[in-house]
C-alpha positions in Angstrom: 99.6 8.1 35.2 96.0 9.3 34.5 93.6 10.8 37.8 91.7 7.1 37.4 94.7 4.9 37.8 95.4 6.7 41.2 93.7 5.7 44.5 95.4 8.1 47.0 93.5 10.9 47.3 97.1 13.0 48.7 98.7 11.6 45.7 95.2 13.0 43.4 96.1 15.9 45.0 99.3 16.5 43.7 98.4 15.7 40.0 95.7 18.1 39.9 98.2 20.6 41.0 100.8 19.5 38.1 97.9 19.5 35.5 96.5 22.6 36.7 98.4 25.0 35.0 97.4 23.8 31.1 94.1 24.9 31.8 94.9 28.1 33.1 94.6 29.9 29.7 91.8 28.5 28.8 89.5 29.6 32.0 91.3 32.8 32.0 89.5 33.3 28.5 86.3 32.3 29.6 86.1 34.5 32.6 87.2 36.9 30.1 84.8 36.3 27.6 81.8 36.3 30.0 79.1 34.3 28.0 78.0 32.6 30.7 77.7 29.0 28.3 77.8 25.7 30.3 81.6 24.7 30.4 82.7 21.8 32.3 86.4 22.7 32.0 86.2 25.7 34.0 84.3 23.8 36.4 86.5 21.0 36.7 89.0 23.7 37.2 87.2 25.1 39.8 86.7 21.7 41.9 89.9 20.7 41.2 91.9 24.1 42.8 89.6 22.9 45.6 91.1 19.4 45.9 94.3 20.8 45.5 94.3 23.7 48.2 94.0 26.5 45.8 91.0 28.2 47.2 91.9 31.9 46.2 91.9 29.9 42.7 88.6 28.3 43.2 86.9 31.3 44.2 87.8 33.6 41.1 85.8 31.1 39.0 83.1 30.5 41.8 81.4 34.2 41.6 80.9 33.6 37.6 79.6 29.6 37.7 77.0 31.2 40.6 75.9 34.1 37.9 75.2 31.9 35.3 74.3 29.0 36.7 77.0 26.6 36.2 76.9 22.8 37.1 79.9 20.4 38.0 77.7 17.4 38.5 74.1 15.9 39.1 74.4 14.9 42.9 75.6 18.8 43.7 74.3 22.6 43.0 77.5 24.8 42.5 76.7 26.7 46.0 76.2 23.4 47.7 79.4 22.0 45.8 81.5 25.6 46.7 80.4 25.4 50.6 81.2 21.5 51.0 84.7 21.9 49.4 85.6 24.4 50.6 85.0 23.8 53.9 87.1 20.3 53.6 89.3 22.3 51.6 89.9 24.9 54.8 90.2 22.2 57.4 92.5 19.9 55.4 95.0 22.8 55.3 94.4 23.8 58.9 95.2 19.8 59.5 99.3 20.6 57.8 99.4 23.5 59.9 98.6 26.0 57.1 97.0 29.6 56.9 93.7 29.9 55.8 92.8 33.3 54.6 89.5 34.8 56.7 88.8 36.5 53.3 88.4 33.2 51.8 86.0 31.7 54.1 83.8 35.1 54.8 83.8 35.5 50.5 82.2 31.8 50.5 80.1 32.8 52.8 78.6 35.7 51.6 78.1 34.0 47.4 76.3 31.3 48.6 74.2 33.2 51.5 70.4 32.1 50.8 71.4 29.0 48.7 69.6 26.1 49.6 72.5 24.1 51.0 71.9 21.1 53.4 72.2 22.4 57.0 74.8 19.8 58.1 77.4 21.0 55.2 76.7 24.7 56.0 77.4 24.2 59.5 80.9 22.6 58.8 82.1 26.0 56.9 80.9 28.1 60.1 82.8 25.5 62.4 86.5 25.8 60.4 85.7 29.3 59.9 84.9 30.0 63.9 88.3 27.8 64.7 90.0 30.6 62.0 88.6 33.4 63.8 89.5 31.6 67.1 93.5 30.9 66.2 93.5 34.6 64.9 92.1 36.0 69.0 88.5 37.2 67.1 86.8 35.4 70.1 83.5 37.4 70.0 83.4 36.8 65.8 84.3 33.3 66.5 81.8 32.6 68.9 79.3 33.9 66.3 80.5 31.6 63.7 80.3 28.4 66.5 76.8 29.7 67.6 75.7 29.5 64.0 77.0 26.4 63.1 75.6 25.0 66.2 72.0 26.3 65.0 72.6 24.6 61.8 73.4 21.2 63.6 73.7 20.3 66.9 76.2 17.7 66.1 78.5 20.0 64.9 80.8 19.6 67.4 81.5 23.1 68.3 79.6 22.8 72.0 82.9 22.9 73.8 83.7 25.8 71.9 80.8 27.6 72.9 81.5 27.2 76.5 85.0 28.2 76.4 84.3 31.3 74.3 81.7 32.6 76.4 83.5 32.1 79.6 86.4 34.0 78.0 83.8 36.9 77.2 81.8 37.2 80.3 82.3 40.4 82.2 84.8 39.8 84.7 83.6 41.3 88.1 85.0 44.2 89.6 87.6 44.0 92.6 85.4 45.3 95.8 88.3 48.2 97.1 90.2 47.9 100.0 89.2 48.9 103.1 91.2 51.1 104.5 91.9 50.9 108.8 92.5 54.1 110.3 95.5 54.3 112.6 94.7 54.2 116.1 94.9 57.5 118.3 95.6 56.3 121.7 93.8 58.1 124.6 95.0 60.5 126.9 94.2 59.7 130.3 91.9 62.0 131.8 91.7 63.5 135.7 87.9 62.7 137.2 85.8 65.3 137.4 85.8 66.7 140.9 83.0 65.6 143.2 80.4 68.6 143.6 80.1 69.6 147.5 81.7 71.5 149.8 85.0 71.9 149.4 87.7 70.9 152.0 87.6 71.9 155.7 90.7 73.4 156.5 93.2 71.9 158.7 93.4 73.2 162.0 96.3 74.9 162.8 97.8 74.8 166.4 97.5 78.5 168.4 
């Protein structure tokens, strides 16, 4: 069955995977070759690794298609297409319970910094890439990430985040010490002072 005559997007998935391997050779030899021409198979390639979890894949074509320009279609630039993808891309493996790679994320990050990229979409790669840095106990990066993404759109849905994070970071007040009682020295009774005067007669004795 050809890509077209499928409607399930899991099941799309897992053809691109089978048919990914032909091309293999053939962007291998373009990276290679380093021309820089317009070449929608590598691109394909690229978008398709995407679809198909490959990200590590994607992003050994993404640094050359961003040099030279490259296009995978008219609605999308390459570094809007790269941070949209591979934000879904990140967050649809976090959804099966698998690993995404920091590297992967932070590398996206930094090809397309100063692309114009529509704020809601760039936000979405600093949300799954603060929940990454979150799961892997990076709170203070994390929060960074959340922050940003929260500056790119308030709907982004990291408020709650936010609040957690910084409650987990704020300076926890120190104990006050103990105060320490000292034991209690019990008094010795003392004799009154003798009145001043004149002392004592003296008893009469009998003669």
């Amino acid at each position: 069955r050809t890509l077209k005559n499928i409607r399930s997007n899991e099941r799309k998935a897992e053809k691109k995977r089978e048919l990914l391997p032909f091309y293999a050779p053939w962007v291998a030899g373009v990276l290679a070759d380093g021309r820089g021409a317009q070449d929608d198979i590598v691109m394909t390639v690229m978008l398709w690794r995407l679809d198909a979890g490959d990200i590590a894949g994607a992003l050994e074509i993404a640094p050359y298609a961003l040099k030279y320009g490259l296009t995978s279609d008219h609605r999308r630039t390459t570094p809007y297409m790269l941070v949209e993808e591979v934000a879904l891309a990140a967050q649809r493996l976090r959804d099966a319970g698998d690993s995404v790679d920091l590297s992967w994320l932070q590398t996206t990050i930094d090809l397309t910094d100063g692309a114009d990229v529509p704020d809601m979409v760039r936000a979405r790669l600093h949300k799954v890439t603060g929940l990454t840095l979150r799961d892997a106990g990076m709170n203070a990066e994390a929060l960074a990430q959340f922050q940003r993404a929260m500056q790119l759109d308030r709907n982004a849905g990291v408020r709650k985040e936010i609040e957690r994070l910084e409650r987990a970071l704020k300076p926890k007040p120190e104990a006050a010490p103990r105060k320490t009682t000292k034991p209690r020295t019990r008094k010795t009774a003392t004799r009154p002072a003798a009145k001043r005067g004149r002392p004592p007669k003296a008893a009469k004795t009998a003669g």
